[in-house]
N, CA, C and O atoms as a printed pandas DataFrame, in Angstrom:
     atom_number atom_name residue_name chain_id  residue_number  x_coord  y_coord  z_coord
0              1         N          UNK        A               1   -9.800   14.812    5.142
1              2        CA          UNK        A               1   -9.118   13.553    5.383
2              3         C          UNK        A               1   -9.232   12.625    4.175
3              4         O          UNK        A               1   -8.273   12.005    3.715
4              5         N          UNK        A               2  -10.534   12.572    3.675
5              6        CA          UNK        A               2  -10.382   11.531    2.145
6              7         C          UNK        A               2   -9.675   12.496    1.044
7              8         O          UNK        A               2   -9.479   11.683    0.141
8              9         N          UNK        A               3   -9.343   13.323    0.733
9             10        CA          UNK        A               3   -8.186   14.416    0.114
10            11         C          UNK        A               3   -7.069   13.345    0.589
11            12         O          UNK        A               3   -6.772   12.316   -0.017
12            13         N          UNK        A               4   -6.640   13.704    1.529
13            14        CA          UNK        A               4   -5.178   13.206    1.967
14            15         C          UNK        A               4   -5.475   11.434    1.736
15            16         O          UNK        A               4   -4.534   10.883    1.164
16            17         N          UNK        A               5   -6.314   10.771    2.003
17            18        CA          UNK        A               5   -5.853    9.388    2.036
18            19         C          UNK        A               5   -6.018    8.618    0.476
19            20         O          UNK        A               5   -5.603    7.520    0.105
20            21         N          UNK        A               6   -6.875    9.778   -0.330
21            22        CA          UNK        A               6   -6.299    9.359   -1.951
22            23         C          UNK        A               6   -5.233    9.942   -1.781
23            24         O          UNK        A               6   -4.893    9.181   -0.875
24            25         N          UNK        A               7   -4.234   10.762   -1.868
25            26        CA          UNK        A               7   -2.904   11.538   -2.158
26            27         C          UNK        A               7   -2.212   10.225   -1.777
27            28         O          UNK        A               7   -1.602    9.686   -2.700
28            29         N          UNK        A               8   -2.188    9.466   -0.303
29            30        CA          UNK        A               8   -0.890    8.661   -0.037
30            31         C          UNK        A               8   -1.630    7.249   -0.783
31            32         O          UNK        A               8   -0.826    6.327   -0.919
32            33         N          UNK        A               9   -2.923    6.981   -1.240
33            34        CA          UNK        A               9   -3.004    5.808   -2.195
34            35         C          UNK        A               9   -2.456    6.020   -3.250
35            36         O          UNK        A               9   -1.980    4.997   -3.742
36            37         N          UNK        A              10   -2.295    7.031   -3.894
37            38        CA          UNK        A              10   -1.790    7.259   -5.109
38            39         C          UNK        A              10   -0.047    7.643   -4.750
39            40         O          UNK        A              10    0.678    7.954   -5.695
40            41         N          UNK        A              11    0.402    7.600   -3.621
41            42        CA          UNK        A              11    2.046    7.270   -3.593
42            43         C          UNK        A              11    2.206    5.851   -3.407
43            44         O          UNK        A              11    3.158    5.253   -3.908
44            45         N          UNK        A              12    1.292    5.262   -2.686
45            46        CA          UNK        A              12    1.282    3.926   -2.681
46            47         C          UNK        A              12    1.653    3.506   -3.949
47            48         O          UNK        A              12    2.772    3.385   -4.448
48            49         N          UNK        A              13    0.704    3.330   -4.331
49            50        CA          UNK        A              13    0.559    2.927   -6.238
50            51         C          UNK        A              13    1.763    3.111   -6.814
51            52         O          UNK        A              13    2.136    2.078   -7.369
52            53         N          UNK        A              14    2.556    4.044   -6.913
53            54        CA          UNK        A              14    3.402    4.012   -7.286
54            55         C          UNK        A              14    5.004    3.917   -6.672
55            56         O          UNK        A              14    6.110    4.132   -7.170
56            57         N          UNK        A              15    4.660    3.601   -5.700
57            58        CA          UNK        A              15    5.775    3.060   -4.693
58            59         C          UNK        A              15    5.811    1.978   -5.524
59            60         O          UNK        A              15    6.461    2.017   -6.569
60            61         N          UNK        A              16    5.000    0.720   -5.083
61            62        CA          UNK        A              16    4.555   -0.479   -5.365
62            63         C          UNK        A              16    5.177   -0.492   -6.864
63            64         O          UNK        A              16    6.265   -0.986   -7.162
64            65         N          UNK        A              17    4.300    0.128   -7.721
65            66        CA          UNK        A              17    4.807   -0.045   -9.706
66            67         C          UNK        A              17    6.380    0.584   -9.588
67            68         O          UNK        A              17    6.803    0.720  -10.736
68            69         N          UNK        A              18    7.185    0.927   -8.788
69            70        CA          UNK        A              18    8.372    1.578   -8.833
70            71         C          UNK        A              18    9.426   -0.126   -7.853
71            72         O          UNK        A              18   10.553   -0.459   -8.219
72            73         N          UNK        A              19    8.822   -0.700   -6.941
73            74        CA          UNK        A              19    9.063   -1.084   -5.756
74            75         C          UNK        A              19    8.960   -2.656   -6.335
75            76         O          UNK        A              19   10.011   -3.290   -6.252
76            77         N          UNK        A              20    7.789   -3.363   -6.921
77            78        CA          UNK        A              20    7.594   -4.341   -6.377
78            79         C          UNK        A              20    6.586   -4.921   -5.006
79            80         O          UNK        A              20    5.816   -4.091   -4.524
80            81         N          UNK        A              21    6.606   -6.187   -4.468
81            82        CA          UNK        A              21    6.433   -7.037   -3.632
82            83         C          UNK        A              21    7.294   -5.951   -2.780
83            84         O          UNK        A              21    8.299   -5.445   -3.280
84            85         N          UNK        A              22    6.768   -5.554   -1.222
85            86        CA          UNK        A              22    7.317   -5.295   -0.577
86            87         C          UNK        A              22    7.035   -5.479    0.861
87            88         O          UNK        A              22    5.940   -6.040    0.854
88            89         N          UNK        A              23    7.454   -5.303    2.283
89            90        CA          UNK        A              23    7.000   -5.749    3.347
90            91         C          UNK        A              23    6.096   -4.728    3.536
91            92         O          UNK        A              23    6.192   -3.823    2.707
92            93         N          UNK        A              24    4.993   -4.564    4.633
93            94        CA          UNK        A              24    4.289   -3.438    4.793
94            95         C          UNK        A              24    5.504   -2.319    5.651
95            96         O          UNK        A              24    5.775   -1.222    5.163
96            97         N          UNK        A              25    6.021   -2.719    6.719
97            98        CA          UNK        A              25    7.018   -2.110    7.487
98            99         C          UNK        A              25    7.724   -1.429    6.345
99           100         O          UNK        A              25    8.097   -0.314    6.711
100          101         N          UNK        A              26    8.068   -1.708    5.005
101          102        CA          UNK        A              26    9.262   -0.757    4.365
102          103         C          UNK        A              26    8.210   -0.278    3.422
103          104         O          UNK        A              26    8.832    0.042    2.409
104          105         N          UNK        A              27    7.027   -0.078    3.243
105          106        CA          UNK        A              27    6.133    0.504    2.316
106          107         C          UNK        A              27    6.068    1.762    3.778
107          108         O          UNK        A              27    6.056    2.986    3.917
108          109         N          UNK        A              28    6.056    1.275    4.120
109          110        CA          UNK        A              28    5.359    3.005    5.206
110          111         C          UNK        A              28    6.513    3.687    5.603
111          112         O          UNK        A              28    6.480    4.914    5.516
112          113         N          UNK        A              29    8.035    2.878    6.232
113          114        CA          UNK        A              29    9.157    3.755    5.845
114          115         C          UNK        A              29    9.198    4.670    4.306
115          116         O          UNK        A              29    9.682    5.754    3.979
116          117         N          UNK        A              30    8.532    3.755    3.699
117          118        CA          UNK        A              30    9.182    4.079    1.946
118          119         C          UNK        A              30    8.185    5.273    1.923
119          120         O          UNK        A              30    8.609    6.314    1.423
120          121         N          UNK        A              31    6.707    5.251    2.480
121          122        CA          UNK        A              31    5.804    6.241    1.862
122          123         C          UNK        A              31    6.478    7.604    3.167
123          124         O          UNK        A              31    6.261    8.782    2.881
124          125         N          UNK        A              32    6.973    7.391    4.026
125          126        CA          UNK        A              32    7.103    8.706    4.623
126          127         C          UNK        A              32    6.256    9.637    5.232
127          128         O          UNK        A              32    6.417   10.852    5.355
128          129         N          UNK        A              33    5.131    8.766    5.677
129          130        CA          UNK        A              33    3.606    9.717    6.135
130          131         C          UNK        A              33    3.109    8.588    7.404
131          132         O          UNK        A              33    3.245    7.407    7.722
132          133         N          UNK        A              34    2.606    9.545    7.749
133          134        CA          UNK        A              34    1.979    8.973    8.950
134          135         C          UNK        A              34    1.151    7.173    9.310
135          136         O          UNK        A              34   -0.058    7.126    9.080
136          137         N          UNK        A              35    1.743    6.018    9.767
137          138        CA          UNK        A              35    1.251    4.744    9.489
138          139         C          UNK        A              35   -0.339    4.754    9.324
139          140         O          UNK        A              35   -1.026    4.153    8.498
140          141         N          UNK        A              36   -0.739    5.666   10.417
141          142        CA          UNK        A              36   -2.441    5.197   10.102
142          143         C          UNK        A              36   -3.215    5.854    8.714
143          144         O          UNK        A              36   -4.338    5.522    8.333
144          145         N          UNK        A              37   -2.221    6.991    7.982
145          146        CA          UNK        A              37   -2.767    7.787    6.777
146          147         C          UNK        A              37   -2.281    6.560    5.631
147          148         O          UNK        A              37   -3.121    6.290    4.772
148          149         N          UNK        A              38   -0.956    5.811    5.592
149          150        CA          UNK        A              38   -0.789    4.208    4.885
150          151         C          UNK        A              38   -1.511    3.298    5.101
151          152         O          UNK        A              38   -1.782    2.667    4.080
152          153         N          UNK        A              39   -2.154    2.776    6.389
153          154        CA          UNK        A              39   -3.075    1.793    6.709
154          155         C          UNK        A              39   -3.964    2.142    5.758
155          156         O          UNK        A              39   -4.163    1.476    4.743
156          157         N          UNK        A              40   -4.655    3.415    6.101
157          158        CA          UNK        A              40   -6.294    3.275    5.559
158          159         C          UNK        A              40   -6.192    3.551    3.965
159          160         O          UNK        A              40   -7.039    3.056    3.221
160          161         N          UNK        A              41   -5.088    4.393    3.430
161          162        CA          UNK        A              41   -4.698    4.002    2.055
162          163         C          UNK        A              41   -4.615    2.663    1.243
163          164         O          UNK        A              41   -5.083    2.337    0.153
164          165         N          UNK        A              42   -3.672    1.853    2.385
165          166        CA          UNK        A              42   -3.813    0.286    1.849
166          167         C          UNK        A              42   -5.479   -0.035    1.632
167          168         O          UNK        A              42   -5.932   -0.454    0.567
168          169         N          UNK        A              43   -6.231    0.219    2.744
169          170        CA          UNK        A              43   -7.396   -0.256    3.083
170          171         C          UNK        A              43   -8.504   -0.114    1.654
171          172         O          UNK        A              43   -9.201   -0.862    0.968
172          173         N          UNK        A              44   -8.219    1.056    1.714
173          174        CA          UNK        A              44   -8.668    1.978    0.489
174          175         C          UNK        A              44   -8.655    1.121   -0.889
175          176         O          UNK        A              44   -9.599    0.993   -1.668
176          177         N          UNK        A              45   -7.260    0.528   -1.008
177          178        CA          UNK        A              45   -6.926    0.331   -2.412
178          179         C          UNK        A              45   -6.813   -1.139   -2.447
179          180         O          UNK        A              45   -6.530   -1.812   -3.438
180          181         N          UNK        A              46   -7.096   -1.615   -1.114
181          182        CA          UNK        A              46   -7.142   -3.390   -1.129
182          183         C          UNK        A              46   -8.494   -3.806   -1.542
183          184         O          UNK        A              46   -8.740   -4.850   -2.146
184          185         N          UNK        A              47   -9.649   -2.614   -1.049
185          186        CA          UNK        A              47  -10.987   -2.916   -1.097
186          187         C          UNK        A              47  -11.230   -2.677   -2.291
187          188         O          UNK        A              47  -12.025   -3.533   -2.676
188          189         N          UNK        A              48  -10.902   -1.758   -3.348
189          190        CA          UNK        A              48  -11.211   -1.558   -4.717
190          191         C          UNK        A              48  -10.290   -2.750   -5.525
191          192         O          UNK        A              48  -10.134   -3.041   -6.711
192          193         N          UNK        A              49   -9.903   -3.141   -4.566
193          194        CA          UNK        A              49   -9.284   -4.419   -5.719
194          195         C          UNK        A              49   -8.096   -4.288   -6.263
195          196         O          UNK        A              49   -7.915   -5.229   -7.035
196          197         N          UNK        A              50   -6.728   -3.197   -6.212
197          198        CA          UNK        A              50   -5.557   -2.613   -6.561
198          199         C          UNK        A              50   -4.278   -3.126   -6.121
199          200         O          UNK        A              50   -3.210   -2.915   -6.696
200          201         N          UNK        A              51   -4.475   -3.951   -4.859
201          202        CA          UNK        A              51   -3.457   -4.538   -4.460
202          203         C          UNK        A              51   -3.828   -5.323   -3.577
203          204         O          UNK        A              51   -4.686   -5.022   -2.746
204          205         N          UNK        A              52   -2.950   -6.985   -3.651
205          206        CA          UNK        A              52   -2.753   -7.316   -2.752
206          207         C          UNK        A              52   -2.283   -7.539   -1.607
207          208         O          UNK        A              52   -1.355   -6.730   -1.614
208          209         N          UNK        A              53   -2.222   -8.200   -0.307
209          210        CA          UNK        A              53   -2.203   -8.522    0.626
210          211         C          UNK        A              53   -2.157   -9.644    1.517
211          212         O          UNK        A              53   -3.124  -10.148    2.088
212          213         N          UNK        A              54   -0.726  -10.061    1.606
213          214        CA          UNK        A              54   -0.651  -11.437    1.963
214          215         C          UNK        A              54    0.192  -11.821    3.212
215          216         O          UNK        A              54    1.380  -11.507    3.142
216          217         N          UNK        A              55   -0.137  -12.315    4.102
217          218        CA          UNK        A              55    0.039  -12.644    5.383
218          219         C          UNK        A              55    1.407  -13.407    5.253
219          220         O          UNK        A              55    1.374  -14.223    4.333
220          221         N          UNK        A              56    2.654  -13.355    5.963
221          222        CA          UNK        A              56    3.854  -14.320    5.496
222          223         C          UNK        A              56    4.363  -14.305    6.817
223          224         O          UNK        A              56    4.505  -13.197    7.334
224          225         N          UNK        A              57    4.658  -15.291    7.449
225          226        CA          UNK        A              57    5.560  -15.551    9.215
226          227         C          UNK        A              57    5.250  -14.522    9.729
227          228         O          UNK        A              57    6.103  -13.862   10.322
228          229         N          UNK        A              58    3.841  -14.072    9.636
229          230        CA          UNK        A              58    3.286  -13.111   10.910
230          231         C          UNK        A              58    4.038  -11.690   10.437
231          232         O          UNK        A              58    4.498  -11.166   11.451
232          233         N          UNK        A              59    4.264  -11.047    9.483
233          234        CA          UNK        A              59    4.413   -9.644    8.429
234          235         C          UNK        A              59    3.116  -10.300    7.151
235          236         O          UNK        A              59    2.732  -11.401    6.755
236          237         N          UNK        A              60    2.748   -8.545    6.828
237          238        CA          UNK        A              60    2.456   -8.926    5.526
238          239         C          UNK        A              60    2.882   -7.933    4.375
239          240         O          UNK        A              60    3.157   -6.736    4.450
240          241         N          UNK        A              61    2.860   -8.678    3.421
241          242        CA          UNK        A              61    3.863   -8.096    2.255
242          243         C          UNK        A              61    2.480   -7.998    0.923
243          244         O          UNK        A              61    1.536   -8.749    0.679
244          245         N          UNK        A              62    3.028   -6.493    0.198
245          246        CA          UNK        A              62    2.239   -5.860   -0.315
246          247         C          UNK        A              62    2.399   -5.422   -2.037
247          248         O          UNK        A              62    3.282   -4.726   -2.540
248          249         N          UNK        A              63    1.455   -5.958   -2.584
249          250        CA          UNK        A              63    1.520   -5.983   -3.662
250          251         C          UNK        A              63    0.747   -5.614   -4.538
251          252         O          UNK        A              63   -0.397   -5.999   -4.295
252          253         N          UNK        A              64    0.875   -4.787   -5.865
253          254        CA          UNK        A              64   -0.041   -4.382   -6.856
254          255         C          UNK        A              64   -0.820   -5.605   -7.456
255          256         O          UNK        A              64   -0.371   -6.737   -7.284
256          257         N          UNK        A              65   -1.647   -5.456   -7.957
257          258        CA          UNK        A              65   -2.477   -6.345   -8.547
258          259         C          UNK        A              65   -2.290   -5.855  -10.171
259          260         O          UNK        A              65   -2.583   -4.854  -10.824
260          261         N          UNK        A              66   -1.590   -7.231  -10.439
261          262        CA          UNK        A              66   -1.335   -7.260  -12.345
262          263         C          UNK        A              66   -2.563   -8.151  -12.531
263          264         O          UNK        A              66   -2.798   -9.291  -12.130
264          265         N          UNK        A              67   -3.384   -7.153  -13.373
265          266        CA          UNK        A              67   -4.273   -8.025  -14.317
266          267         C          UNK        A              67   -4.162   -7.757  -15.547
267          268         O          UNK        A              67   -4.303   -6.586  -15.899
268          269         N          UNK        A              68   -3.853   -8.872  -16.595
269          270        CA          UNK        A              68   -3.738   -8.624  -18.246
270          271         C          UNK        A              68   -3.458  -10.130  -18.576
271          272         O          UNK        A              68   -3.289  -10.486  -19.742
């Protein structure tokens, strides 16, 4: 299971650097895998610090973290 939930962090990642700011609802259409294998991916890559996560009219919308 941690095999597979780096594999969909690392589609994440590049959803996102391909994508932009996006809603979570069209990141998990967009990733094509199972919501709870995207949840804990997000989870994964929010906690190492890779993207953010921001609450907007009750959705939240999902974003890489640019640092430079």
């Amino acid at each position: 299971m941690i095999t597979e939930i780096g594999i969909v962090a690392g589609e994440i990642w590049h959803y996102l650097d391909q994508h932009g700011e996006v809603a979570l609802v069209v990141l998990v259409k967009g990733i094509d895998k199972p919501r709870d294998n995207v949840l804990m991916s997000l989870g994964w890559l929010a906690r190492e610090g890779h993207v953010i996560l921001q609450q907007v009219e009750g959705d939240y919308r999902v974003s890489l973290r640019k640092d430079g």
